[in-house]
C-alpha positions in Angstrom: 3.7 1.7 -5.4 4.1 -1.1 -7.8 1.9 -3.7 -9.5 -0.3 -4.8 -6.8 -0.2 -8.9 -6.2 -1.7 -9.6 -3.1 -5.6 -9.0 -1.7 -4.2 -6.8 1.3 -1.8 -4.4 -0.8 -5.5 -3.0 -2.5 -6.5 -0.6 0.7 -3.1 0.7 0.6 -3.0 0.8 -2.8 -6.6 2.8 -2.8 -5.2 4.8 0.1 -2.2 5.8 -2.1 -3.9 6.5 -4.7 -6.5 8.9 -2.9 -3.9 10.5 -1.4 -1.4 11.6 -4.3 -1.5 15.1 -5.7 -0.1 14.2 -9.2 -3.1 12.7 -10.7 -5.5 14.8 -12.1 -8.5 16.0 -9.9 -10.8 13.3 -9.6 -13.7 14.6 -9.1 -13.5 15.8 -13.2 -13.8 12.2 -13.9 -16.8 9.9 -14.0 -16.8 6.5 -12.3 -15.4 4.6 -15.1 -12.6 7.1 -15.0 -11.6 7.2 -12.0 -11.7 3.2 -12.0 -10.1 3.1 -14.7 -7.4 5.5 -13.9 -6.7 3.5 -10.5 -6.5 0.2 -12.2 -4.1 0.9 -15.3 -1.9 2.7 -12.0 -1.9 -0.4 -10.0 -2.4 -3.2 -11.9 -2.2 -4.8 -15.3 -4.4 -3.8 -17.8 -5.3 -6.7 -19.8 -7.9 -5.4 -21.9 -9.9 -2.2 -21.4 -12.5 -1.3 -24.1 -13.3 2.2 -24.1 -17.2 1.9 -25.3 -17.7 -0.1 -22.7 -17.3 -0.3 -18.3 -15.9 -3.6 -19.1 -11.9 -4.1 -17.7 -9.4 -6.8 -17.7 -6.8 -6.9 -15.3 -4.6 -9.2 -13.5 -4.4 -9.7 -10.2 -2.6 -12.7 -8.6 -1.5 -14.3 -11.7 -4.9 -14.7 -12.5 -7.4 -12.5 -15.0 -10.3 -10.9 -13.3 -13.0 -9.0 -15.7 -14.5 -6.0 -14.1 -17.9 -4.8 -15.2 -17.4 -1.3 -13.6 -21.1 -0.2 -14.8 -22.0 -2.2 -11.6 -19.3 -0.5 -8.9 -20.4 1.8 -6.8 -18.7 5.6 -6.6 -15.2 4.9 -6.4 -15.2 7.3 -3.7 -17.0 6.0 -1.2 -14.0 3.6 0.2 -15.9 1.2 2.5 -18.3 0.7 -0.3 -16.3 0.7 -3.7 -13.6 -1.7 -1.3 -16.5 -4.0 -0.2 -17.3 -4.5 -4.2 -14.0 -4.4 -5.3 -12.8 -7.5 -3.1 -15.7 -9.3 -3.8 -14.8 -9.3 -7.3 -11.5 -10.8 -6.9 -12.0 -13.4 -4.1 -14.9 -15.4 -5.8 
């Protein structure tokens, strides 16, 4: 899947990405890893300080900072998607 652009590409984007054998196990990875891991694989990564949860990424032709500190566990889909969405439609 390419660089995602458009609000209803992220489920399948998420679905894809939960679904793919190559990526390393990711359950070994904390939150902010697996966050992350899924955004510099779907979108672009503007800025993304490792000290910190904070990431940049563009979405839409537009720059969205993410304070991942306050996602909840990437894994729980209806939750993390919830969040997620919220954070790039306001």
């Amino acid at each position: 899947m390419e660089t995602v652009c458009v609000i209803d590409d992220i489920r399948l984007a998420y679905a894809d990405f939960m679904a793919n054998n190559h990526y390393p196990k990711l359950e070994s990875l904390n939150n902010w890893g697996k966050n992350r891991f899924f955004f510099s694989s779907y979108f672009k990564l503007i800025e993304d300080w490792h000290h910190t949860e904070q990431i940049v990424i563009q979405f839409n032709r537009q720059y969205f900072s993410l304070d991942t500190g306050s996602a909840p566990d990437f894994m729980d889909k209806e939750k993390y998607m919830a969040w997620l969405m919220g954070e790039l439609l306001t």
